[in-house]
C-alpha positions as CSV (number, residue, x, y, z in Angstrom):
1,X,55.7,52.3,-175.2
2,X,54.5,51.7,-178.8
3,X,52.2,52.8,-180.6
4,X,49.3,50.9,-182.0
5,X,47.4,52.4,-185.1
6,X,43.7,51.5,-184.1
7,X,40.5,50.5,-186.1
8,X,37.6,53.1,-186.1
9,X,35.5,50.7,-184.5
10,X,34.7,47.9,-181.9
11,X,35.0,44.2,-183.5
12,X,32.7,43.1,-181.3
13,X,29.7,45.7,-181.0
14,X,30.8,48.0,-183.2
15,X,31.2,51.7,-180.7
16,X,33.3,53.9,-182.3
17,X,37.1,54.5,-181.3
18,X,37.9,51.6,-179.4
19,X,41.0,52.0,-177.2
20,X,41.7,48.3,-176.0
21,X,42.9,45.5,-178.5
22,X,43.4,41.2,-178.2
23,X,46.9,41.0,-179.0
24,X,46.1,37.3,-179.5
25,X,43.2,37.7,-182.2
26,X,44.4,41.0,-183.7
27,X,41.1,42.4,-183.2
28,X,40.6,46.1,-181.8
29,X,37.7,46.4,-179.4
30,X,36.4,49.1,-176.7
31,X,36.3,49.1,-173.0
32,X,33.2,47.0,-172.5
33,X,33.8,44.2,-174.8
34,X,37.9,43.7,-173.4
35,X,36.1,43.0,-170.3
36,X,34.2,40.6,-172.1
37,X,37.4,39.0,-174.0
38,X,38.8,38.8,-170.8
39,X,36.1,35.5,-169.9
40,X,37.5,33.5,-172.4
41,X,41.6,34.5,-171.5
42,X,42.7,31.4,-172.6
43,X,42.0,32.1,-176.5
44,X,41.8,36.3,-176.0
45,X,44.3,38.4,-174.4
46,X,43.7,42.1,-174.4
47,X,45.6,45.5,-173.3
48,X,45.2,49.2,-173.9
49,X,46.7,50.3,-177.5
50,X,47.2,53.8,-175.6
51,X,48.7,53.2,-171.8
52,X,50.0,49.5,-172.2
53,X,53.5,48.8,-173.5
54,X,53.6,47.1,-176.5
55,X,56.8,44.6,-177.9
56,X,57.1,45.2,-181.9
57,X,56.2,41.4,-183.1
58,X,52.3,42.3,-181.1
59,X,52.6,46.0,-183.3
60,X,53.4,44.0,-186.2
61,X,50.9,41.2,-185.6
62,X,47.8,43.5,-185.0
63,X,49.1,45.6,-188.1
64,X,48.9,42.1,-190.2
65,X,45.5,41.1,-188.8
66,X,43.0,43.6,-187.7
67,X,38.9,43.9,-187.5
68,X,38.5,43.4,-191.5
69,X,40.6,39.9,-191.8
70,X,39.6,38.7,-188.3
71,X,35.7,39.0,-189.6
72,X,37.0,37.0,-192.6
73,X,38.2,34.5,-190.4
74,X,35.6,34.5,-187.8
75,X,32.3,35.2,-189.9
76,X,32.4,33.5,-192.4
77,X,28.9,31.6,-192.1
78,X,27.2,34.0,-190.0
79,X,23.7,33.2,-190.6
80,X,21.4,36.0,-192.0
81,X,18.7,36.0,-189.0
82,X,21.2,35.3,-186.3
83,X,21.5,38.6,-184.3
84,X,24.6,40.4,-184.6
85,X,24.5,42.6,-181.2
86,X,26.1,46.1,-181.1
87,X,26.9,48.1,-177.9
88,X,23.3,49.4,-177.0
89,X,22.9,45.3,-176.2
90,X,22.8,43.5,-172.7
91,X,26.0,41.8,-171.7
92,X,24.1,38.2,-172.5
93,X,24.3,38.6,-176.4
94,X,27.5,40.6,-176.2
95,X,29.4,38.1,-174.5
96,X,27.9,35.3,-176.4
97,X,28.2,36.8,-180.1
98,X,32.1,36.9,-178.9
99,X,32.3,33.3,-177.5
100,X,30.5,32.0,-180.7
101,X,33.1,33.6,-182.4
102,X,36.1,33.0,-180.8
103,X,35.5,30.0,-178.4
104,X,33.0,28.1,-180.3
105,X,33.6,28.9,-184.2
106,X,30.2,28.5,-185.0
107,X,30.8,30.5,-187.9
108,X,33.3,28.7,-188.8
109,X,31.7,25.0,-188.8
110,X,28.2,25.0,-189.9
111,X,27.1,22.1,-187.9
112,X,27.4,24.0,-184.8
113,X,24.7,26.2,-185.7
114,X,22.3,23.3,-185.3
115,X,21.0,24.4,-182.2
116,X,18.9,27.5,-184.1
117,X,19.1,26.5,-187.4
118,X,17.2,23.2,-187.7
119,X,13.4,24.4,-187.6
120,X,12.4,22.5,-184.4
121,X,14.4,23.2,-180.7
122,X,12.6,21.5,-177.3
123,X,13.7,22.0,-174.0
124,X,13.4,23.4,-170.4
125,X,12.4,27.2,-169.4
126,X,12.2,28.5,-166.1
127,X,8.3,30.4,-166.8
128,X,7.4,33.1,-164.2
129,X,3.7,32.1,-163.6
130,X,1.1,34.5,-164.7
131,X,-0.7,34.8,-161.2
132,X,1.7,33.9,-158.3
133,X,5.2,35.1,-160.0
134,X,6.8,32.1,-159.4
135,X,9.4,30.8,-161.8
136,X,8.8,27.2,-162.7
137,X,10.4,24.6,-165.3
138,X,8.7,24.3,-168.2
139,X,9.0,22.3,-171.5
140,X,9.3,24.3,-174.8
141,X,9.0,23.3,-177.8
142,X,9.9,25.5,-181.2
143,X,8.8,23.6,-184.7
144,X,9.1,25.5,-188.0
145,X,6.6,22.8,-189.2
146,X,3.9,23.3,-186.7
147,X,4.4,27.5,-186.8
148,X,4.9,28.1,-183.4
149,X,6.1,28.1,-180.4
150,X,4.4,25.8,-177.4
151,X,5.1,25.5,-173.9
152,X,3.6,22.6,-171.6
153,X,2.5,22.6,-167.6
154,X,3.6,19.0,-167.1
155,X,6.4,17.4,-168.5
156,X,4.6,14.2,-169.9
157,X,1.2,16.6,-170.6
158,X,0.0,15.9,-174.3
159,X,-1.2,19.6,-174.9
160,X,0.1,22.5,-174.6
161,X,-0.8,25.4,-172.2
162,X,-0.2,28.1,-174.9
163,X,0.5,27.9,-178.9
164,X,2.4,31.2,-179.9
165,X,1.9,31.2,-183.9
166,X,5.4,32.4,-184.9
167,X,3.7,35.0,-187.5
168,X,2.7,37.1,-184.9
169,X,5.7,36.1,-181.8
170,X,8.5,39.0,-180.7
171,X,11.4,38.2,-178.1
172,X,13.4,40.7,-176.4
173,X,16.0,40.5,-173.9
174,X,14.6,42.2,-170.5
175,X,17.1,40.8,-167.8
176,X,16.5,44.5,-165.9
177,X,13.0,44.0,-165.8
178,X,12.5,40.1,-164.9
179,X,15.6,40.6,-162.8
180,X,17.1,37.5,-164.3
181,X,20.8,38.2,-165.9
182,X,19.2,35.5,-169.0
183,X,15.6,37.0,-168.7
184,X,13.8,37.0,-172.0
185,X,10.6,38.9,-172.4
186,X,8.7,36.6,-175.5
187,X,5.1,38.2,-176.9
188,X,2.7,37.0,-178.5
189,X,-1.1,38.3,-180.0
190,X,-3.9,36.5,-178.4
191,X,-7.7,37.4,-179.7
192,X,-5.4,40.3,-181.2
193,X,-4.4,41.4,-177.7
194,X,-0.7,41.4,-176.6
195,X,0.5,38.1,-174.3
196,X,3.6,38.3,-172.1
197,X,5.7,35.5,-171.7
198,X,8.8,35.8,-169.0
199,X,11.5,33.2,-169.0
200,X,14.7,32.3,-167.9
201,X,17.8,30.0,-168.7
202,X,20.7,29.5,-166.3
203,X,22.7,28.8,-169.3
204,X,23.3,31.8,-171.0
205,X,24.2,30.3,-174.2
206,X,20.9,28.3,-174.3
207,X,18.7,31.3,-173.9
208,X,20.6,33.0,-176.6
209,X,20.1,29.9,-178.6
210,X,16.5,29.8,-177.9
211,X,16.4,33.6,-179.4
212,X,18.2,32.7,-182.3
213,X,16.2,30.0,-182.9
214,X,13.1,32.1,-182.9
215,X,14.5,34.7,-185.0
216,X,15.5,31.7,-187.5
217,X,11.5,30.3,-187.6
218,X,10.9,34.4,-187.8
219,X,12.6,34.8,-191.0
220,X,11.6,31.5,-192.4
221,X,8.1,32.8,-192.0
222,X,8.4,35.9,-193.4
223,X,10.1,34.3,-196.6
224,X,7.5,31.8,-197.5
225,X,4.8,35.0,-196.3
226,X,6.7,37.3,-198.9
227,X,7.9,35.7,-201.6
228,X,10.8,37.9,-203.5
229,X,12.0,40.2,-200.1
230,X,15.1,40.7,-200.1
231,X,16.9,39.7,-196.6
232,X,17.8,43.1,-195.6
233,X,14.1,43.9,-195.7
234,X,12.9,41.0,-193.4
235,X,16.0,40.8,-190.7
236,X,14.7,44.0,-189.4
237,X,11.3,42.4,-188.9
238,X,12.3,39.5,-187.0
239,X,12.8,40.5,-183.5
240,X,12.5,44.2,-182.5
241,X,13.0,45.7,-179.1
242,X,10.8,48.1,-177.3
243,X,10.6,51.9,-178.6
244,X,10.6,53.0,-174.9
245,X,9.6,51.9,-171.6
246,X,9.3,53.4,-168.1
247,X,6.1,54.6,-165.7
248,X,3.6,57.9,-166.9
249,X,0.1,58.8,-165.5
250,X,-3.1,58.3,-167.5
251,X,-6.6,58.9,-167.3
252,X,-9.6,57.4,-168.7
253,X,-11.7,59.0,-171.7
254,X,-14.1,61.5,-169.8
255,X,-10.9,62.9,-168.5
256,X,-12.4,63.3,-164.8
257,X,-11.0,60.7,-163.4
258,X,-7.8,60.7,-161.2
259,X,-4.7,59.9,-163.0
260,X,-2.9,56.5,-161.8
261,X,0.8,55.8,-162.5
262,X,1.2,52.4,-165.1
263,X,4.0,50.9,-166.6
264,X,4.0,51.9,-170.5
265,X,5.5,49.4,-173.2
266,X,6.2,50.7,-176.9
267,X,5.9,48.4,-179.2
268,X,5.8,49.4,-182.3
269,X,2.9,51.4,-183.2
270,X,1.6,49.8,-179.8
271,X,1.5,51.7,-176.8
272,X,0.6,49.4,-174.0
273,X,0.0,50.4,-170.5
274,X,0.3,47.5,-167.6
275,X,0.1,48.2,-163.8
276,X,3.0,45.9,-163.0
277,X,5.7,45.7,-165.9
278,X,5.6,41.9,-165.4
279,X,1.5,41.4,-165.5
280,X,1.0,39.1,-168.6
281,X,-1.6,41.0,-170.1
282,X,-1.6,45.0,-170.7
283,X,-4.6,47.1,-169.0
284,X,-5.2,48.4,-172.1
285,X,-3.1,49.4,-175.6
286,X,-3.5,52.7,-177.5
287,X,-2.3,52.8,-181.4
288,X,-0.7,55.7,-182.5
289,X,-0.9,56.0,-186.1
290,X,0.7,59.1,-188.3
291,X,0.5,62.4,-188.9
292,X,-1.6,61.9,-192.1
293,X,-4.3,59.9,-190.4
294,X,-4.8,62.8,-187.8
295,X,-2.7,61.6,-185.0
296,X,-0.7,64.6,-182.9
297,X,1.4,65.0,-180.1
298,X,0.7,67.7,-178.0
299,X,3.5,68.9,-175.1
300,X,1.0,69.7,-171.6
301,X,-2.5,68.9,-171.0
302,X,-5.5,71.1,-171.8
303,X,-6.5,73.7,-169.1
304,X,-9.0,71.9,-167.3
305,X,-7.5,68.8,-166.7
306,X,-7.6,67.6,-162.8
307,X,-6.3,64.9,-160.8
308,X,-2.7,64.2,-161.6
309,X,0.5,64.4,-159.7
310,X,3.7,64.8,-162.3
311,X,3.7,68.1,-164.0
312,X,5.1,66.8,-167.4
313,X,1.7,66.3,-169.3
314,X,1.3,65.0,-172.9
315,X,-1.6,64.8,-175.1
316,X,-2.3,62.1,-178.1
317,X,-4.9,63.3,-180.0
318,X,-6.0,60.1,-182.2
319,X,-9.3,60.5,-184.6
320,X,-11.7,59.1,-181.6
321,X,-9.8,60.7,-178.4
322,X,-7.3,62.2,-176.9
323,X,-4.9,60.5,-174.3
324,X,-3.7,62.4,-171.9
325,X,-0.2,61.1,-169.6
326,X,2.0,62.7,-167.5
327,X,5.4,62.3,-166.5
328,X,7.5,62.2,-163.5
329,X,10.7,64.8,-165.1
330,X,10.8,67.0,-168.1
331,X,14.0,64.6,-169.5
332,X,10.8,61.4,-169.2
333,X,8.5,64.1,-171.0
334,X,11.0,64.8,-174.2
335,X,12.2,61.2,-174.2
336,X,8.4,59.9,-174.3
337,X,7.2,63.3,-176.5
338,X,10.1,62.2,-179.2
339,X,9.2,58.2,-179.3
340,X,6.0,59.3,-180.2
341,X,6.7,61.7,-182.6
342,X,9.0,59.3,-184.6
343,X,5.9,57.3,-185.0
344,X,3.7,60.1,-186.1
345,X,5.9,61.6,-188.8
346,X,6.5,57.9,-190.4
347,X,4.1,57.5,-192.6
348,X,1.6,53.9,-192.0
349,X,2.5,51.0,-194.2
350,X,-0.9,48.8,-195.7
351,X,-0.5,46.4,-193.1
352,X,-0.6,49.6,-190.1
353,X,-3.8,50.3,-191.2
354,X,-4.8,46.2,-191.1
355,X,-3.8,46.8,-187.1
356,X,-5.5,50.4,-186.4
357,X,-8.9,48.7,-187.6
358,X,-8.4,45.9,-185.4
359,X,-7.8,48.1,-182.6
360,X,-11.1,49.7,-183.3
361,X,-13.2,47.0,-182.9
362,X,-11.4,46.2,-179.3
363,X,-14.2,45.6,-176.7
C-alpha cells in the first residue's frame, strides 16, 4: 500500500480532508463527490488515498497534478455569476459543477457557456399549478433585454401568464420540498408580496442551466443598477438560499387566538409563514429588522399566553407587535432563536429600511 499525500480540501465542493482521489484527473475529493466522479467513469476514476493500494506512477501522477493545477486546467473561464456549489449543496449542482468540468469543459471553451451566458434562454418547464398541484409543461422565456422572466399557459399564447422583473427574482434549489430530484423553487415580488414559482426539468443539466442563466441576468442587473461594484459585492446578491425553514405555531395579534402550525420561510429579512410549503403565496410575512431599530428575540412566551401545543415558545418584539411562535423541540427553538438573532444583531443597510416601510403599509 502507498501512501498518498492528500490536499486539505475537496476539488469539487470544497469539505475539508478529503479521503478519496481520481487517479485519472489528479484531483483529491471527499466521499460524496467520488460517488459523484464515479457517473462519469469513463473520464474519472477514483479510489481511497488511505485503504486502496496504490502503483508508484498514480503516487507520482497525483503528486505532479493535484487540486491547484487541475483548477488551472479545468477553470479557467469560470464565469463570475455562475455558481460554484460547495458541500452544503443538493446533489443536482454538485454533480453538474463536476460534469461541466470534466465531461463538458465548459470552462474550457467559452462557446459552451452559451446556454446561460447569452441574455435570452426559452424553453419548456414542468409548472406545479397554483390551485390543483398538477405539474404541467410550460414555455419559459428569460431575456436580459426585456428584464425578466415570463412563462406562458399555451404554447402559441401571445402573453404571458406571469412577468417576473429580474430586479426583484430569487431561485433556489428545493428538490426536498417539491419532491422533484431537479425541483427549483423561483420567487418573485408581486404588489410587494412574495410569489412562488415551482418547476421542474427532467434534464438535470437544463435546470441547472436555467439557474445559471438567471443568476447571469441577476448580475447583469445589478451591474448596470450599481455602477462601480465590485463583483465580489454583487455575486452574493444574485441568488441566495433560505435562512431556515421548517413548521412553528403562531398566533394572531390580540394573542387569544389558538395557535395553528404553518410552514415558515426565511428569506432574508423576510419571515414568511404559508400553510402548505408549496401554496404560491405566503399567509402573511413578518420583517425582522435589527437590534437598533428595536427588534428583540425573546426565548418563551409571556405568562399569559393560551392555546398552543409545542412548548418551545419564541417572542419577536418588532416596534408595532410582538410575534409570538412555538416550536415542536428545543433543537427547532435554538435553531429558529439563532436565525433570528443573526438578523437582529446585523445592522439594516439603506435599502432594509426601503423594505420595512413597505411592509408597513401592507393591507
Amino acid at each position: 500500500v502507498m501512501v498518498v499525500v492528500a490536499c486539505s480540501y475537496c476539488h469539487c465542493c470544497c469539505r475539508c480532508d478529503p479521503e478519496w482521489a481520481s487517479y485519472t484527473l489528479g484531483v483529491f475529493v471527499c466521499q460524496s463527490c467520488s460517488g459523484l466522479h464515479r457517473n462519469i467513469s469513463q473520464i474519472s476514476k477514483v479510489k481511497s488515498v488511505l485503504l486502496d493500494p496504490w502503483s508508484d506512477a498514480e503516487v507520482e501522477f497525483m503528486a505532479s497534478n493535484g487540486n491547484n493545477a487541475a483548477k488551472a486546467k479545468y477553470e479557467q473561464k469560470v464565469p463570475v455569476f455562475y455558481y460554484r456549489p460547495t458541500h452544503t449543496d443538493c446533489q443536482l449542482l454538485r454533480e453538474q459543477w463536476i460534469r461541466a468540468k470534466y465531461e463538458r469543459k465548459e470552462f474550457v471553451c467559452v462557446e459552451r457557456q452559451e446556454p446561460y451566458s447569452a441574455g435570452y434562454r426559452e424553453g419548456f418547464l414542468w409548472k406545479r399549478g397554483r390551485d390543483n398541484g398538477q405539474f404541467l409543461s410550460r414555455k419559459c422565456i428569460l431575456s436580459e433585454r426585456d428584464g425578466a422572466l415570463k412563462y406562458y399557459n399555451k404554447h402559441d399564447a401571445r402573453e404571458p401568464k406571469a412577468l417576473m422583473k429580474i430586479h426583484t427574482l430569487n431561485a433556489s434549489f428545493q428538490p426536498g420540498k417539491i419532491g422533484q430530484p431537479h425541483g427549483l423553487q423561483v420567487t418573485y415580488l408581486k404588489d410587494n408580496s412574495t410569489r412562488n414559482i415551482f418547476v421542474y426539468h427532467k434534464d438535470g443539466k437544463e435546470m441547472v442551466d436555467w439557474f445559471n442563466a438567471i443568476r447571469a441576468a441577476r448580475f447583469h442587473y445589478l451591474q448596470v443598477a450599481f455602477p462601480g461594484a465590485h463583483h465580489a459585492d454583487l455575486v452574493p446578491k444574485l441568488t441566495r438560499n433560505y435562512i431556515k425553514e421548517g413548521y412553528m405555531e403562531k398566533t394572531g395579534p390580540k394573542h387569544t387566538e389558538g395557535f395553528k402550525k404553518r410552514w415558515f420561510t426565511m428569506d432574508d429579512r423576510r419571515l414568511m409563514y404559508f400553510k402548505d410549503p408549496l401554496d404560491a403565496y405566503a399567509r402573511g410575512e413578518v420583517f425582522i429588522g435589527s437590534k437598533e431599530n428595536s427588534y428583540i428575540v425573546l426565548p418563551g412566551l409571556p405568562p399569559s399566553t393560551q392555546g398552543y401545543h409545542w412548548q418551545f415558545g419564541i417572542t419577536i418584539v418588532t416596534p408595532d407587535r410582538k410575534f409570538l411562535f412555538t416550536c415542536e423541540t428545543e433543537e427547532e427553538q435554538q435553531d429558529w432563536m439563532a436565525a433570528f438573532q443573526g438578523l437582529v444583531n446585523r445592522p439594516m443597510l439603506p435599502q432594509e429600511y426601503a423594505v420595512e416601510a413597505h411592509f408597513k403599509h401592507k393591507p
